[in-house]
Steps between C-alpha positions, in 0.01 A plus 500: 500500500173530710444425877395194568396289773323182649165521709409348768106460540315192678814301520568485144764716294365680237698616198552929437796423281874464473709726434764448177878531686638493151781278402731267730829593393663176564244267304374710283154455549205700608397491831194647673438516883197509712469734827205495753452846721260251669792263596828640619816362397336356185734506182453190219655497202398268193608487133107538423235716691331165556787354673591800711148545604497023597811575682388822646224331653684210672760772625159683642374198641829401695561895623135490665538174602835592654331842675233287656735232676710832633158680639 
């Protein structure tokens, strides 16, 4: 599995990858999760790298949104 991680540049998120978690044991399925170094706290997890990295960047959205309203 290789590192990977969400960017944050100009207000957008850009993709560096997600990172394979292997197999959920209770469904079965594969499962892949996105991380962001650039977003603490971050952790998605989707049954496709496309929808780990949509819900990845709501998840990013609310946590900065949520860090500006405490600041």
């Amino acid at each position: 599995m290789a590192a990977s991680s969400l960017c944050l540049q100009n207000g957008t998120i850009d993709s560096h990858g997600v990172s394979d978690s292997g197999t959920d044991r209770k469904t079965a399925e594969r499962v892949f999760l996105a991380t962001s170094h650039d977003v603490p706290g971050l952790i998605a997890q989707g049954r496709t790298v496309a929808e780990a990295l949509d819900i990845a960047r709501d998840v990013a959205r609310k946590l900065i949104e949520a860090r500006r309203e405490r600041f």
